[in-house]
C-alpha positions in Angstrom: -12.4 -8.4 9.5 -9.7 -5.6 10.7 -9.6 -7.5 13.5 -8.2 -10.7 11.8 -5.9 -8.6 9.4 -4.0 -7.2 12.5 -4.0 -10.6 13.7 -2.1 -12.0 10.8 0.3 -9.1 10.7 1.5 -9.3 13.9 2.1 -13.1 13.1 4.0 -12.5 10.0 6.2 -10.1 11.7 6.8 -12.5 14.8 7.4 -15.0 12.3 9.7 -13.1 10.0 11.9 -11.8 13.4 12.4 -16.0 14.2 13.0 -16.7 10.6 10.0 -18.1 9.3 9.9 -17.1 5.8 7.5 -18.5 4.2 5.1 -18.4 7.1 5.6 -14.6 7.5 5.3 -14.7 3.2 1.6 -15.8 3.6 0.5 -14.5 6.6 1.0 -11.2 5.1 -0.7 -12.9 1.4 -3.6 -13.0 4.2 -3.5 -10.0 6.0 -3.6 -8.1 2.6 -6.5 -9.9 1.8 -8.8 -9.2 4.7 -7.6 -5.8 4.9 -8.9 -5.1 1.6 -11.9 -7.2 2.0 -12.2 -4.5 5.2 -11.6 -1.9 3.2 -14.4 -2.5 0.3 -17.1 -3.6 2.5 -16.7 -0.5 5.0 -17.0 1.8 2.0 -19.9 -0.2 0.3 -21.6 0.3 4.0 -21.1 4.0 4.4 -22.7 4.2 0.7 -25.7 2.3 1.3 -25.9 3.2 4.5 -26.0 7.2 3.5 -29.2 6.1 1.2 -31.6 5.6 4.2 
């Protein structure tokens, strides 16, 4: 997933230095996305993971 996120941002910022607007626009909508996705399901694994 972080994987993927990183992925995106480094598109968005290739795209947004050739002038790519809207491209840079949602490759960043998608990197936010799957960075928070990331985020949420690496703290709902530490939780449950604690448990056992």
């Amino acid at each position: 997933m972080l994987h993927y996120a990183v992925i995106f941002f480094i598109i968005a910022i290739i795209a947004a230095v050739l002038g790519f607007g809207g491209i840079a626009g949602a490759a960043t909508g998608i990197a936010k996305i799957l960075f928070i996705v990331f985020l949420i399901m690496a703290v709902l694994s530490f939780l449950f993971g604690r448990k056992r």
